[in-house]
Every structure is written in structure tokens, then in C-alpha cells.
N, CA, C and O atoms as a DFTB+ gen file, in Angstrom:
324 C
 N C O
     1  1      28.350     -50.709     168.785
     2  2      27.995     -51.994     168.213
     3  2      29.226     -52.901     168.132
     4  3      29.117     -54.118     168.282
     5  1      30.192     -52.406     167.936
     6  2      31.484     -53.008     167.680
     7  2      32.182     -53.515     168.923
     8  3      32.972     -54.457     168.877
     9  1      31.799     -52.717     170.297
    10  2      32.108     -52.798     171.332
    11  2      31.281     -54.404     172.104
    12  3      31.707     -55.376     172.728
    13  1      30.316     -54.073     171.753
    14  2      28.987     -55.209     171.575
    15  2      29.312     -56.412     171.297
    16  3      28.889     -57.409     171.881
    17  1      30.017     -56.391     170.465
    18  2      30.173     -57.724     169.544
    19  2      31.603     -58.243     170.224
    20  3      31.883     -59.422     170.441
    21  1      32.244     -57.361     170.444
    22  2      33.659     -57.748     170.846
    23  2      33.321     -58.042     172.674
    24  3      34.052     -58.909     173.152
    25  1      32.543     -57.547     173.432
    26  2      31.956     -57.709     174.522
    27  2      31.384     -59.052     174.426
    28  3      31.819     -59.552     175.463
    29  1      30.620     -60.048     173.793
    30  2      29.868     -61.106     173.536
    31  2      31.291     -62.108     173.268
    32  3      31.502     -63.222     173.749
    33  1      32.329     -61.165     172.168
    34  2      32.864     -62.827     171.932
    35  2      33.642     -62.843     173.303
    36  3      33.780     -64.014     173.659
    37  1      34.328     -61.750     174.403
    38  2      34.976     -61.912     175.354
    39  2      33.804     -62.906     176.725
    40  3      34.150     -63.654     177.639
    41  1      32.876     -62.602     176.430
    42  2      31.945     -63.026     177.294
    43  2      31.678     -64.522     176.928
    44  3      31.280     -65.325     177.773
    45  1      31.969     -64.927     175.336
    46  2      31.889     -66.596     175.428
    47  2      33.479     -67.540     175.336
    48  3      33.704     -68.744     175.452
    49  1      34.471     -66.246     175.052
    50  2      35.416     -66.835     175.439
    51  2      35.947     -67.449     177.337
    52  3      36.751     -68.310     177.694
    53  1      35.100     -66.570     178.085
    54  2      35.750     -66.431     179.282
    55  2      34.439     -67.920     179.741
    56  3      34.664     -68.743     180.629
    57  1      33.599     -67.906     179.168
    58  2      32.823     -69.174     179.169
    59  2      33.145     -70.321     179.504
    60  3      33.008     -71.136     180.416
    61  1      33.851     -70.104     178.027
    62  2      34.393     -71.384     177.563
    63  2      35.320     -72.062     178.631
    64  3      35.367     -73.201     179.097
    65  1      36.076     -70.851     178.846
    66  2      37.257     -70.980     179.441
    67  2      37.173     -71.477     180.777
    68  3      38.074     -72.138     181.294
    69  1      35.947     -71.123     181.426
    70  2      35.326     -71.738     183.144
    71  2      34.947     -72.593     182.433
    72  3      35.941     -72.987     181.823
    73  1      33.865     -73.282     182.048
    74  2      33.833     -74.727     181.301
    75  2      34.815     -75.495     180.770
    76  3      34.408     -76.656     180.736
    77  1      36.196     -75.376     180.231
    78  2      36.890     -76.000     180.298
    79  2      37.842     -76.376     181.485
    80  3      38.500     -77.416     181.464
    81  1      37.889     -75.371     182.645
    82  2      38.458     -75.037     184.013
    83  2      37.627     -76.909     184.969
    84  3      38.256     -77.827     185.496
    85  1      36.052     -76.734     184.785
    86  2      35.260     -77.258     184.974
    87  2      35.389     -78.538     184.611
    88  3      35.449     -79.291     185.583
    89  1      35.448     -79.013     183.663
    90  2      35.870     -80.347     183.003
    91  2      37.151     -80.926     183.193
    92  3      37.389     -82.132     183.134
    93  1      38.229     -79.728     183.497
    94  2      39.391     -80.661     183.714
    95  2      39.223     -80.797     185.102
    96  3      39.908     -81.738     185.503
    97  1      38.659     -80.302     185.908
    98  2      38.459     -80.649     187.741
    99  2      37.978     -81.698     187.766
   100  3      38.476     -82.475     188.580
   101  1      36.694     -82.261     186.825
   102  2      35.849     -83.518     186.659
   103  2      36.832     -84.000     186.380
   104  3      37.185     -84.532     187.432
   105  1      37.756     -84.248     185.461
   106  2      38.482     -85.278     185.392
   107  2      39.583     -85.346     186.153
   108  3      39.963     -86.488     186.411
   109  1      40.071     -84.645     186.495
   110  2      41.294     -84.890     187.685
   111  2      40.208     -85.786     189.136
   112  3      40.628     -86.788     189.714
   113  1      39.327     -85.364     189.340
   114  2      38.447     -85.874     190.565
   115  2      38.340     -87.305     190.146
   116  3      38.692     -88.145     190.974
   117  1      37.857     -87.747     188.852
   118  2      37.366     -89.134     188.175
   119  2      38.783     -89.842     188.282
   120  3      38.919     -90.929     188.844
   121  1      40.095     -88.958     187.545
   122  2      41.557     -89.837     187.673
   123  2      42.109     -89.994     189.292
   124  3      43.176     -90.572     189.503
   125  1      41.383     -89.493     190.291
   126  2      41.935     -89.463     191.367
   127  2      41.177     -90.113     191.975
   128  3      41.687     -90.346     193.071
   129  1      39.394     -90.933     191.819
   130  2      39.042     -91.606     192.519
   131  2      39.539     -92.902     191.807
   132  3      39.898     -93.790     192.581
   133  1      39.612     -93.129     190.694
   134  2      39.756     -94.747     189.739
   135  2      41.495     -94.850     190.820
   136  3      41.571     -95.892     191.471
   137  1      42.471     -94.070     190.940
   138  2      43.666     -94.553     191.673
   139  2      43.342     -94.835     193.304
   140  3      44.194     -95.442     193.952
   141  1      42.241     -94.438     193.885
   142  2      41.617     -95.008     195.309
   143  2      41.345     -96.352     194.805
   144  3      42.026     -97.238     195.321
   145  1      40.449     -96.725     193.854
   146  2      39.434     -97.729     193.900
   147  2      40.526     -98.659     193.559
   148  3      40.371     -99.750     194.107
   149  1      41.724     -98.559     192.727
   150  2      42.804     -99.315     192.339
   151  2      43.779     -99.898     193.287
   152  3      44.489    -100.855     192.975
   153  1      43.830     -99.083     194.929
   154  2      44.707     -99.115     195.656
   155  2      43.901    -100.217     196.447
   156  3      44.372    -101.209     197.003
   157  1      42.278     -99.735     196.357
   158  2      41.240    -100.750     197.650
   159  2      41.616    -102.358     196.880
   160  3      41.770    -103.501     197.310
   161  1      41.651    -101.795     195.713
   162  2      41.368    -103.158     194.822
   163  2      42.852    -104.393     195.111
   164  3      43.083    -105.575     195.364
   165  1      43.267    -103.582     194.950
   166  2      44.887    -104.299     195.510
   167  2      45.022    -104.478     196.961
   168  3      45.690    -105.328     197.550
   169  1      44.541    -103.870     197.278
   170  2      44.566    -104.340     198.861
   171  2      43.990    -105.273     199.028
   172  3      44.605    -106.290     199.348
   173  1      42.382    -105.294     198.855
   174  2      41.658    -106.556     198.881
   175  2      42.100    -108.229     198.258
   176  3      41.792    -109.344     198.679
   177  1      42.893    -107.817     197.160
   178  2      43.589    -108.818     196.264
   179  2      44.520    -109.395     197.889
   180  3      44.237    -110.321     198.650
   181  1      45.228    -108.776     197.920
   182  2      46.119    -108.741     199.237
   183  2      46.049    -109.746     199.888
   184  3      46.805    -110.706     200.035
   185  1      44.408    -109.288     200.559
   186  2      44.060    -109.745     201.762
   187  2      43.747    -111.180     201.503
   188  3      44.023    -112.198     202.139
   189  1      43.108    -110.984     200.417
   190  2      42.192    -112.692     199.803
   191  2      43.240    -113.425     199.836
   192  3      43.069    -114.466     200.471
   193  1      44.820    -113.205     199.154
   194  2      45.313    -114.407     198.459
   195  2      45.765    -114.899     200.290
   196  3      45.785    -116.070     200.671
   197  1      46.021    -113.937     200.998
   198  2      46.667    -114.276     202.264
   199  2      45.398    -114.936     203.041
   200  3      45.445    -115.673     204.026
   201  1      44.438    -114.551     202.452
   202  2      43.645    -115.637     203.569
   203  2      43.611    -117.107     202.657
   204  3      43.900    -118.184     203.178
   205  1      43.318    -117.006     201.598
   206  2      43.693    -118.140     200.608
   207  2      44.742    -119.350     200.973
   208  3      44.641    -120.570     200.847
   209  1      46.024    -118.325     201.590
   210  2      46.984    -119.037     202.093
   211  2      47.099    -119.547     203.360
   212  3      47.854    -120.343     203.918
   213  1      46.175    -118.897     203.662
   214  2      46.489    -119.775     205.350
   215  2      45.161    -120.152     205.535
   216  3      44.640    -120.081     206.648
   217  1      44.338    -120.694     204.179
   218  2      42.925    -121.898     204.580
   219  2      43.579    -122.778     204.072
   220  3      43.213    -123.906     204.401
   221  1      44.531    -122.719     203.294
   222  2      45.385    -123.773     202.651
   223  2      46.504    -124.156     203.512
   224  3      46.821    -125.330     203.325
   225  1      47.065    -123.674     204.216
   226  2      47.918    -124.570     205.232
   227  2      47.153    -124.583     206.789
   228  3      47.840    -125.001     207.721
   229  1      45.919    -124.187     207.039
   230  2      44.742    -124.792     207.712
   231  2      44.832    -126.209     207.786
   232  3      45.148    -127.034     208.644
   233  1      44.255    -126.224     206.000
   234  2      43.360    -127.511     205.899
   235  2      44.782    -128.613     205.984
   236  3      44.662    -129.631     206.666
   237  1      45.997    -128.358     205.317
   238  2      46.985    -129.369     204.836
   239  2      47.512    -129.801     206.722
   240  3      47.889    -130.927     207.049
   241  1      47.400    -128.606     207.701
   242  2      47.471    -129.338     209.340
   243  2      46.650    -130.106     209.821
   244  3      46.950    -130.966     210.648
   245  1      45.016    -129.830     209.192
   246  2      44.319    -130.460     209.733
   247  2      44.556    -132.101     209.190
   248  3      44.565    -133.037     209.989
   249  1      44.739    -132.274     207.760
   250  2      45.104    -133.713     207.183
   251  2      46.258    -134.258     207.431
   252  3      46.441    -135.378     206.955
   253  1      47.438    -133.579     208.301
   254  2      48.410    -134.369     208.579
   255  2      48.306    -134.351     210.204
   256  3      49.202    -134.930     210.819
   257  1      47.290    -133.737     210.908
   258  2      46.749    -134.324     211.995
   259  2      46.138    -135.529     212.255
   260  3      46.374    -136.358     213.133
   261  1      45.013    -135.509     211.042
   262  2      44.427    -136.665     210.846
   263  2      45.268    -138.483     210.331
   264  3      44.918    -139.650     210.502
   265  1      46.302    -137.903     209.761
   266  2      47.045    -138.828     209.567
   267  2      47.708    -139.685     210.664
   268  3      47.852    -140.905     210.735
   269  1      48.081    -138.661     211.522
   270  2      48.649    -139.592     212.719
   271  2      47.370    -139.511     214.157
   272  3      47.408    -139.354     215.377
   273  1      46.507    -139.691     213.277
   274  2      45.289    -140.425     214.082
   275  2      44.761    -139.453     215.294
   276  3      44.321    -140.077     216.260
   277  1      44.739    -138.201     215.382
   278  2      44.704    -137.223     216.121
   279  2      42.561    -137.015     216.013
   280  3      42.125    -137.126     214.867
   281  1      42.028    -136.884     216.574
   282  2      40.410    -137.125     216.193
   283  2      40.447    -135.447     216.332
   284  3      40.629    -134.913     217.426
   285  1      40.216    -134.541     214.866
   286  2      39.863    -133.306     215.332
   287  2      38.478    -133.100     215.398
   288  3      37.576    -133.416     214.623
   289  1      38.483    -132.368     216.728
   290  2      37.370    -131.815     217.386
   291  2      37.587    -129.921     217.985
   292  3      38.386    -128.985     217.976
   293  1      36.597    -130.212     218.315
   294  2      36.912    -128.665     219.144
   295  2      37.136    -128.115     220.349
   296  3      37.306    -126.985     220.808
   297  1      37.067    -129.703     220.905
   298  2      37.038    -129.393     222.679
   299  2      38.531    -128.986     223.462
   300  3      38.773    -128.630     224.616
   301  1      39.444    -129.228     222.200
   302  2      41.006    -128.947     222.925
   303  2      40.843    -127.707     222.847
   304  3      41.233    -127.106     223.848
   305  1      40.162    -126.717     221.566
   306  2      40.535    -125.617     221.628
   307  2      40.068    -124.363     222.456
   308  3      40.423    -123.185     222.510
   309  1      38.693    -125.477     223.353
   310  2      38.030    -124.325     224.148
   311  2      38.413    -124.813     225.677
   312  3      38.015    -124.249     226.697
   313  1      39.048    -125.678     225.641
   314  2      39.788    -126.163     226.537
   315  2      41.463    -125.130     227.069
   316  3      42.024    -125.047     228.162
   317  1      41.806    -124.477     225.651
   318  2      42.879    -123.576     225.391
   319  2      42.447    -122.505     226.038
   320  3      43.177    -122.073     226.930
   321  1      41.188    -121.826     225.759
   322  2      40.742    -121.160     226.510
   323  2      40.467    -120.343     228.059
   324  3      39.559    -119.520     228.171
């Protein structure tokens, strides 16, 4: 009986012990996808401000084209072609 009892608590210690094994894998997996999604996230930041930046010196060529009376169209550029 004694064997019994000491058999049960080894049997919910070793439990425990894969369930806690278990939970820290979940969270190492959860802390290791949030640093992917952090890296996409910065990348994308990245990409935006750089396209950001060059619709913005786009548009500021296209208005100092227009300034010196240049008619933009599209036919020079398929003309480049």
C-alpha cells in the first residue's frame, strides 16, 4: 500500500513534469514565432517607407518637369522601349 501511494505520487510527479516540459516548448515555439512576425514586420516597414520615398521624389520630378513645360505623357517611355 505504501509502495502504491509512493508509486501514484511518482507517477503525478513525472506528469507534471512532461506537462511542464510541454508548456515550456509552447512557449519557446510562441517566443520564436512573435520574433519571425517582428522581423516580417520590419521588413515590410522597410519596404513601405522606401517605396514612400521614391513616390515622393516620383511625384516632386514629375512637378519640376512640368515646370519647365515638359507635357508628361507616356509615349517617350514606350518609345524607350
Amino acid at each position: 500500500m505504501v509502495n502504491d501511494d509512493k508509486e501514484n505520487k511518482n507517477e503525478e510527479e513525472r506528469m507534471k513534469a512532461e506537462e511542464m516540459e510541454e508548456l515550456f516548448r509552447l512557449f519557446r515555439q510562441i517566443v520564436n514565432e512573435m520574433f519571425v512576425a517582428y522581423d516580417y514586420r520590419k521588413n515590410y516597414e522597410t519596404i513601405f517607407r522606401k517605396l514612400q520615398t521614391e513616390r515622393a521624389l516620383a511625384e516632386k520630378e514629375i512637378d519640376l518637369f512640368s515646370e519647365v513645360g515638359f507635357e508628361w505623357d507616356n509615349e517617350w517611355q514606350e518609345g524607350m522601349r
